[in-house]
TINU-593004 format. One line per field, with one value per atom (N, C-alpha, C, O): chain; atom name; y, x, z. Coordinates in steps of 0.05 Angstrom, whole numbers. Layout:
// TINU-593004
dokol (A,...)
loti (CA,...)
north (Y,...)
east (X,...)
up (Z,...)
END
This chain:
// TINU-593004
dokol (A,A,A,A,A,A,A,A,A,A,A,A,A,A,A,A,A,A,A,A,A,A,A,A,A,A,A,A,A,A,A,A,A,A,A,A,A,A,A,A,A,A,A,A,A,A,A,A,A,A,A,A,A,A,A,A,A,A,A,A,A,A,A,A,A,A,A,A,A,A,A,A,A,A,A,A,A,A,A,A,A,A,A,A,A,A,A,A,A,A,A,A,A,A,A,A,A,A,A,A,A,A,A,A,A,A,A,A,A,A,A,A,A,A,A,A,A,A,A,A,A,A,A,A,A,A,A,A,A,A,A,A,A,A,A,A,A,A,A,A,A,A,A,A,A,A,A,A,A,A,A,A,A,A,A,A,A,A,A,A,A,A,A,A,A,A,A,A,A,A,A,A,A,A,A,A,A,A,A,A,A,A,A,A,A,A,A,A,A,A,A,A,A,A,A,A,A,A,A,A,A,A,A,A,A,A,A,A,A,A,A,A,A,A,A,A,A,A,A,A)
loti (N,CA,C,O,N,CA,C,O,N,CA,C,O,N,CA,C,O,N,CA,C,O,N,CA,C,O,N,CA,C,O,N,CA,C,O,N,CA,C,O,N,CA,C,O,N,CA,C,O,N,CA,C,O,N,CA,C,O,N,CA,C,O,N,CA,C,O,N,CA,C,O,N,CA,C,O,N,CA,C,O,N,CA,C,O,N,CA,C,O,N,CA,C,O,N,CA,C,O,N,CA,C,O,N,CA,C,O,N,CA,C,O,N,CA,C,O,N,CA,C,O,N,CA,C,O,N,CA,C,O,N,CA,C,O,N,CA,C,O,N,CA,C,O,N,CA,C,O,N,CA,C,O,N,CA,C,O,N,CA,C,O,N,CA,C,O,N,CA,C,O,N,CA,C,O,N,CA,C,O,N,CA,C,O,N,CA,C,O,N,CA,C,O,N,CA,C,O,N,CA,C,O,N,CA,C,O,N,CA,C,O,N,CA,C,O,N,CA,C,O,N,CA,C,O,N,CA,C,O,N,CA,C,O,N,CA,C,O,N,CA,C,O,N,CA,C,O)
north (1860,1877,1879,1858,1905,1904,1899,1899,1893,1883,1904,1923,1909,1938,1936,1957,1910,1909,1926,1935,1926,1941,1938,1952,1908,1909,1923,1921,1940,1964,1977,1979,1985,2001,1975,1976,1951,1934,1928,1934,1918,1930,1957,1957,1970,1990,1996,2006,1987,1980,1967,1974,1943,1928,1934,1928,1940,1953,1964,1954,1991,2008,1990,1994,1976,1955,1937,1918,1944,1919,1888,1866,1896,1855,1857,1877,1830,1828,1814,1797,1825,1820,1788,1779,1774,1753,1736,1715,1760,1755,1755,1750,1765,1774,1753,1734,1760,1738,1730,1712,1742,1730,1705,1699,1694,1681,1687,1706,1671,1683,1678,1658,1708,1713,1715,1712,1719,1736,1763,1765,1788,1817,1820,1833,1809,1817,1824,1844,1796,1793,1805,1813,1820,1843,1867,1878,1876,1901,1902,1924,1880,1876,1890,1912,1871,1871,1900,1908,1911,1940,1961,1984,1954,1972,1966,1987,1945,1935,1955,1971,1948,1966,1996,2009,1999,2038,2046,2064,2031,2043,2036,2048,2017,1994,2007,2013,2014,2019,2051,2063,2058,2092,2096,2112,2075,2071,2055,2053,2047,2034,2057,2060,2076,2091,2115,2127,2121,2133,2131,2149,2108,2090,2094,2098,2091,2091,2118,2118,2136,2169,2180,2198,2169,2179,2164,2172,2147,2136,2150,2142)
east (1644,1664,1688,1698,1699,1721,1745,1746,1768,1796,1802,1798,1814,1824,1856,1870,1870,1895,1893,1872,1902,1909,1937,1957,1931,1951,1971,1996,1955,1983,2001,2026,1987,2009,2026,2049,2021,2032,2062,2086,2049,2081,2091,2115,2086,2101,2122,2144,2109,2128,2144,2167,2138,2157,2184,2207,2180,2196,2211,2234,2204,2218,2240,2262,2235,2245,2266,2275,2272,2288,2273,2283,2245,2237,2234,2225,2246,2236,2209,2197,2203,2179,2170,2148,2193,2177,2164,2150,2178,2161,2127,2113,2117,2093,2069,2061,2060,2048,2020,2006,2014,1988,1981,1995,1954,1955,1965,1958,1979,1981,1955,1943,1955,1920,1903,1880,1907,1882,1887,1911,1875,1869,1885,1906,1881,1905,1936,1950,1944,1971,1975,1998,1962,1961,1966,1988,1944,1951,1978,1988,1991,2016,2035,2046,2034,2054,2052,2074,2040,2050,2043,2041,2040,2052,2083,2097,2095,2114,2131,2149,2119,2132,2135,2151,2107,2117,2138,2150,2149,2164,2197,2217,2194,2221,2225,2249,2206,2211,2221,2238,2206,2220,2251,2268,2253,2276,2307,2332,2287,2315,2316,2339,2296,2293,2313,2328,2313,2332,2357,2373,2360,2386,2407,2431,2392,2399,2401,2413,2392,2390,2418,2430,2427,2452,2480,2502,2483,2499,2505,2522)
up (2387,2399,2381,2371,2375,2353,2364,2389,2351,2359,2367,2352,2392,2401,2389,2390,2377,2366,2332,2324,2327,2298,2287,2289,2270,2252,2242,2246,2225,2208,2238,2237,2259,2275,2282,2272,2296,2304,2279,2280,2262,2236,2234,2236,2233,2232,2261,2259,2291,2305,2302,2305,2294,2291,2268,2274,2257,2239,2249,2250,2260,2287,2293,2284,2306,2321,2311,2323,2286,2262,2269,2273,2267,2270,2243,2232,2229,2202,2195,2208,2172,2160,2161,2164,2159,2160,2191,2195,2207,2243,2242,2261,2210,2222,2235,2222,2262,2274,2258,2267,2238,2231,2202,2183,2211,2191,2160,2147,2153,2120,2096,2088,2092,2073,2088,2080,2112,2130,2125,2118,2126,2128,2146,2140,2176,2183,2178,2182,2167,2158,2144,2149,2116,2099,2117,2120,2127,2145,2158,2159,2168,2186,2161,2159,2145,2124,2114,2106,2112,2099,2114,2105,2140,2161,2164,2163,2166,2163,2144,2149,2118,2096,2087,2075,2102,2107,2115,2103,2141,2146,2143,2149,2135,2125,2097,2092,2076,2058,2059,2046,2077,2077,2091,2084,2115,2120,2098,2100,2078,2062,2041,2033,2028,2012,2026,2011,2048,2062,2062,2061,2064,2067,2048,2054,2010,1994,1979,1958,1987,1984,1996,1984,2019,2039,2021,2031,2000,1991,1961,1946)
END
């Protein structure tokens, strides 16, 4: 039965959310925690890339 959870969206919420990266709940060097982490960074990175465009 597959994980009905999904990493990358779960980071990229969180992000949303200002949780920082280093909240991410998964093992570190599991696939998961990868997937987290740059869901995480999609959107953190497009939000600071933003950030720094407006200055």
């Amino acid at each position: 039965m597959p994980n009905s959870r999904d990493p990358f969206e779960e980071g990229e919420r969180a992000a949303r959310k200002n949780i920082p990266a280093e909240a991410n709940p998964y093992r570190f060097g599991s696939e998961e925690h990868a997937l987290w982490a740059a869901g995480h960074e999609k959107i953190a990175g497009a939000r600071e890339a933003g950030e720094s465009e407006d200055d």
